[in-house]
C-alpha positions as a printed NumPy array, in Angstrom:
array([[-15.634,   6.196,  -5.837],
       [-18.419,   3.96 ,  -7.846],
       [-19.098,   3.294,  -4.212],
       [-20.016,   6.638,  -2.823],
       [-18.563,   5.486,   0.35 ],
       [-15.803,   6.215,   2.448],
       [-13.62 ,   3.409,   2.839],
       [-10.701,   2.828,   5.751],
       [ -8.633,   0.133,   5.218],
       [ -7.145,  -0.842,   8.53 ],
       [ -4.681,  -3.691,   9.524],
       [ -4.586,  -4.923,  13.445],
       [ -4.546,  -7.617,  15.962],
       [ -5.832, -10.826,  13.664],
       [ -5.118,  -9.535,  10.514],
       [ -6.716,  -6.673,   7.952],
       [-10.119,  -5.19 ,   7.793],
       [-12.457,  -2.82 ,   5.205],
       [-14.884,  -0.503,   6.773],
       [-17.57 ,   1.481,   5.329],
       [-16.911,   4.535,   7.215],
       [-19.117,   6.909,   5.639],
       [-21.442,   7.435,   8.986],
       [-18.011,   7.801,  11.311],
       [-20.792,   7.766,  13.832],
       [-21.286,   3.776,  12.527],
       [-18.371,   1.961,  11.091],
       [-19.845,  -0.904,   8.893],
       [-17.218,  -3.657,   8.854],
       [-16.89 ,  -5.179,   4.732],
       [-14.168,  -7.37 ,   4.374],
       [-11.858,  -9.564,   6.495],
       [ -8.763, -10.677,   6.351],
       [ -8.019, -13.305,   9.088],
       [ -6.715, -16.408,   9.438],
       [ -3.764, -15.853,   6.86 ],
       [ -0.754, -18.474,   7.971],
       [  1.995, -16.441,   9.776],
       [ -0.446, -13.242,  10.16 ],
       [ -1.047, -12.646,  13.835],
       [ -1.115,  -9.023,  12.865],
       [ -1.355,  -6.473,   9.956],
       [  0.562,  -3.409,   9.881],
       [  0.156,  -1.926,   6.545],
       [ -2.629,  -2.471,   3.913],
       [ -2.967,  -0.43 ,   0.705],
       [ -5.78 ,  -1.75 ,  -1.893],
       [ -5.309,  -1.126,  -5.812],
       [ -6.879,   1.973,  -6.883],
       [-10.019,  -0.34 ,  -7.749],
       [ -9.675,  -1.679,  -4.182],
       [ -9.659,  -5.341,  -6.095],
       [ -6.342,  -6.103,  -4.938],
       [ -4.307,  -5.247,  -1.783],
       [ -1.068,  -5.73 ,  -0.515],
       [ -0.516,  -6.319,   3.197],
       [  2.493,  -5.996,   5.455],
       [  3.284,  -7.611,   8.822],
       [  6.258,  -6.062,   9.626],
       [  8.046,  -8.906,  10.953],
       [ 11.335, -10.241,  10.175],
       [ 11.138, -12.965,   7.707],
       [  7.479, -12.217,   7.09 ],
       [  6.905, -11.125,   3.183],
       [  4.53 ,  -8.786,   1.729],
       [  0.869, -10.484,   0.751],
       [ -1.23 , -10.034,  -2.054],
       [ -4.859, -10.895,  -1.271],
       [ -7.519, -10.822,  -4.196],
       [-10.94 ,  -9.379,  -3.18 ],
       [-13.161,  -9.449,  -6.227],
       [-15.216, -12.387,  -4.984],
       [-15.542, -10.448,  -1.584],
       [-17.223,  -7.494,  -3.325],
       [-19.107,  -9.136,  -5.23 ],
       [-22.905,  -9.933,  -4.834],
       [-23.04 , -13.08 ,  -2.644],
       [-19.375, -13.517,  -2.78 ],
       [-17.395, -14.547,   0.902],
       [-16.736, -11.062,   2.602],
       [-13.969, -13.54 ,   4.057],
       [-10.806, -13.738,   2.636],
       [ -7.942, -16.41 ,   4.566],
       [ -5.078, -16.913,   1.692],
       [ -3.295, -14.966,  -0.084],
       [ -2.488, -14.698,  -4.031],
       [  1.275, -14.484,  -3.558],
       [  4.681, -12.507,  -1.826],
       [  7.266, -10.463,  -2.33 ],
       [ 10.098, -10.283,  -0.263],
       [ 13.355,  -8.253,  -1.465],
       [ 15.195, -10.749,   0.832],
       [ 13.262, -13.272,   3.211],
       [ 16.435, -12.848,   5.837],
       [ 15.357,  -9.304,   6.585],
       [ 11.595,  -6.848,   6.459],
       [  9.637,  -3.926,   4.839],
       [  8.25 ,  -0.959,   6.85 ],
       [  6.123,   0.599,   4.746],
       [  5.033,   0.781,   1.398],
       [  2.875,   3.067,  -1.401],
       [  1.035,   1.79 ,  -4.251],
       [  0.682,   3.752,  -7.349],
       [ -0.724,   0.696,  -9.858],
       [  1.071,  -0.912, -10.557],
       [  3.869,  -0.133,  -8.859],
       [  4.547,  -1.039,  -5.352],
       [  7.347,   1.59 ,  -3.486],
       [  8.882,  -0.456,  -0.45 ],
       [ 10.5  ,   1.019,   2.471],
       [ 12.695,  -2.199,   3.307],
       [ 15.034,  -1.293,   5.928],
       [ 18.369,  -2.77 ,   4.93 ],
       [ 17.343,  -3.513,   1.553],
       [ 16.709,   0.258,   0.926],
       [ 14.068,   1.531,  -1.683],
       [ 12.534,  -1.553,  -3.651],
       [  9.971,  -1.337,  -6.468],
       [  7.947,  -4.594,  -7.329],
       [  5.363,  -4.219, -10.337],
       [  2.025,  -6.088,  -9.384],
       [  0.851,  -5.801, -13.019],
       [ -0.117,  -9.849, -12.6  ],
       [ -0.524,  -9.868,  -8.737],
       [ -0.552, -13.238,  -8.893],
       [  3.305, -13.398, -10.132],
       [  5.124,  -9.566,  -8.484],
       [  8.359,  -9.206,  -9.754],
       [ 11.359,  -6.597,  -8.3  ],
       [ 11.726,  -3.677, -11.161],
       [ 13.878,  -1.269,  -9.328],
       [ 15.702,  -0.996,  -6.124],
       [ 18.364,   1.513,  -4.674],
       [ 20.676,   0.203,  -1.868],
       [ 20.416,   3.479,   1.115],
       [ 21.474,   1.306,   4.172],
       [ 25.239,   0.845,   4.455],
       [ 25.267,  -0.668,   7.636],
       [ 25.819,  -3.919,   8.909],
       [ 23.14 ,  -6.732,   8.781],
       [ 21.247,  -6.759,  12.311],
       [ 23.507,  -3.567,  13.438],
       [ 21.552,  -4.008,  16.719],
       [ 21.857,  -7.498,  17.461],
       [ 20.899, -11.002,  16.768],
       [ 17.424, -10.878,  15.276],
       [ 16.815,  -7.299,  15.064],
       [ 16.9  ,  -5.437,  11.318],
       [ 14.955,  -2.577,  12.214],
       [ 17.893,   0.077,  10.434],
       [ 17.779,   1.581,   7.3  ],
       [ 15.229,   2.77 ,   4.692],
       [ 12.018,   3.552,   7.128],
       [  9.791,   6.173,   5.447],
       [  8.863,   6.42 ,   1.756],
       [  6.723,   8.556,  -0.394],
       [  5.747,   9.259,  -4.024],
       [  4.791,  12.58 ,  -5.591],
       [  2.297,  12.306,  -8.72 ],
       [  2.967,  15.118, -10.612],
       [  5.844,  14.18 , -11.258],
       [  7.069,  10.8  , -10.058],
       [  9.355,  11.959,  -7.58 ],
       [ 10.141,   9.209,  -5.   ],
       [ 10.879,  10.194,  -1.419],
       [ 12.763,   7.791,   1.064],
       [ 13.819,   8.917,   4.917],
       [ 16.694,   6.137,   6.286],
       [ 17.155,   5.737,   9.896],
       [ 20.959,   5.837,   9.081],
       [ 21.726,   7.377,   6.019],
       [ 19.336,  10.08 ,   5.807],
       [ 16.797,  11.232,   3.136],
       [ 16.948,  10.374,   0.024],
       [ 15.363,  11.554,  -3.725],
       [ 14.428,   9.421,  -6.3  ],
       [ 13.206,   9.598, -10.341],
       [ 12.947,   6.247, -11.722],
       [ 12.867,   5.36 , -15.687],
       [  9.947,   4.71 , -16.939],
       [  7.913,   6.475, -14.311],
       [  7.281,  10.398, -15.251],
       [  4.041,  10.99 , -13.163],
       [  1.3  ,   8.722, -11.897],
       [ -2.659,   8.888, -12.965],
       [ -4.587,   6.157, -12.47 ],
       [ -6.793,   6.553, -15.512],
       [ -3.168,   6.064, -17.628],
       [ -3.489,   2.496, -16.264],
       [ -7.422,   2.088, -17.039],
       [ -7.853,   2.545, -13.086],
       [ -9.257,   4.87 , -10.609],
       [ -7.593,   8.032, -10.002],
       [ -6.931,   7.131,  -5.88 ],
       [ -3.821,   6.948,  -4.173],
       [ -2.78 ,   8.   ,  -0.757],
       [ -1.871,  11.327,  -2.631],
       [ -5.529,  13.101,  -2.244],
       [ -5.976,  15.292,  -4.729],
       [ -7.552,  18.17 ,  -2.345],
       [ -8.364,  20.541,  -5.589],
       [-10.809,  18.344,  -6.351],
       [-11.722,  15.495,  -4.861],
       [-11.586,  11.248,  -5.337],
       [-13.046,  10.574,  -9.098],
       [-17.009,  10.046,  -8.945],
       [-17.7  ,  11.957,  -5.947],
       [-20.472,  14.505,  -6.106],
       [-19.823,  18.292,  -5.74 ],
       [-22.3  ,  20.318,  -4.231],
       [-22.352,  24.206,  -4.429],
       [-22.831,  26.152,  -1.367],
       [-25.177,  29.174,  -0.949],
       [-22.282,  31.336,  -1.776],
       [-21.198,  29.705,  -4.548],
       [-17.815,  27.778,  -3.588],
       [-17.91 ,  24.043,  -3.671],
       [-17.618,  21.069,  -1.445]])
């Protein structure tokens, strides 16, 4: 928000990638993330609520979750380059994660046969497992050799009041409160209020409102 720009973080063919999509008309291409060892790809990629740490998925089997540090991408003169990562986190380095949401700093893993898992990032350069919940009761690689695409898919996390949300492929859908975790706010943590969860009312912290002729706000 500091910023004033709009900011899409984006994983693809060669790894991840910040634009400064403020002029959608212009996308200005910030920070790279190529030429990580065993990322051909990126498939999810969620920055801190600062945006000074990120964690990126590949979504491959035996392919762990990355943290990447960009402070010395943003700042002035700094390498807008980044090609290693800080550390991983795997729940089990046998199977994969789908997806993930960060509310700082907590990390809420979709993990397919490993289910819900939490990792606190806290000290991204050590994550550690805090919480997990087991939804997949299946075999390992149901469909085959090489294939554990079943269980926990989807997940989600409400910030009012912590509720976590899971969808498995097999099981079904699941709720979630976890201890420790009534609600999220960024500014609890000494961190921007941001998170996937918009907060339409009113608005990322630091924008600037502007009244309309009659009288509402955007």
């Amino acid at each position: 928000p500091a910023t004033q720009q709009d900011r899409l973080w984006a994983g693809g063919t060669g790894g991840y990638f910040v634009f400064d999509v403020t002029d959608t008309s212009n996308p200005e291409l910030l920070v790279s993330i190529t030429g990580v060892s065993g990322v051909a790809h990126g498939h999810t990629f969620t920055p801190s609520p600062d945006g000074m740490f990120v964690v990126g998925e590949v979504e491959s089997q035996w392919q762990p979750l990355r943290l990447f540090d960009l402070r010395d991408a943003w700042s002035e003169g700094g390498n807008p380059v980044v090609s290693r990562a800080i550390s991983a986190w795997t729940a089990n380095y046998q199977d994969l994660s789908h997806n993930h949401e960060v509310r700082w700093p907590f990390v809420f893993v979709s993990a397919y046969e490993d289910g819900l898992q939490v990792f606190d990032m806290i000290d991204p350069f050590n994550p550690r497992t805090v919480a997990y919940y087991d939804t997949y009761s299946g075999p390992h690689m149901a469909r085959g050799h090489g294939n554990v695409n079943l269980g926990a898919w989807g997940v989600d996390v409400r910030n009012a009041d912590g509720l976590i949300v899971v969808s498995d492929m097999v099981s079904g859908l699941y709720t979630f409160k976890m201890d420790g975790f009534p609600s999220w706010n960024g500014n609890d943590w000494n961190m921007p209020n941001i998170s996937s969860a918009q907060d339409w009312d009113n608005g990322p912290e630091g924008v600037e409102r502007r009244t309309t002729m009659e009288g509402g706000q955007y």
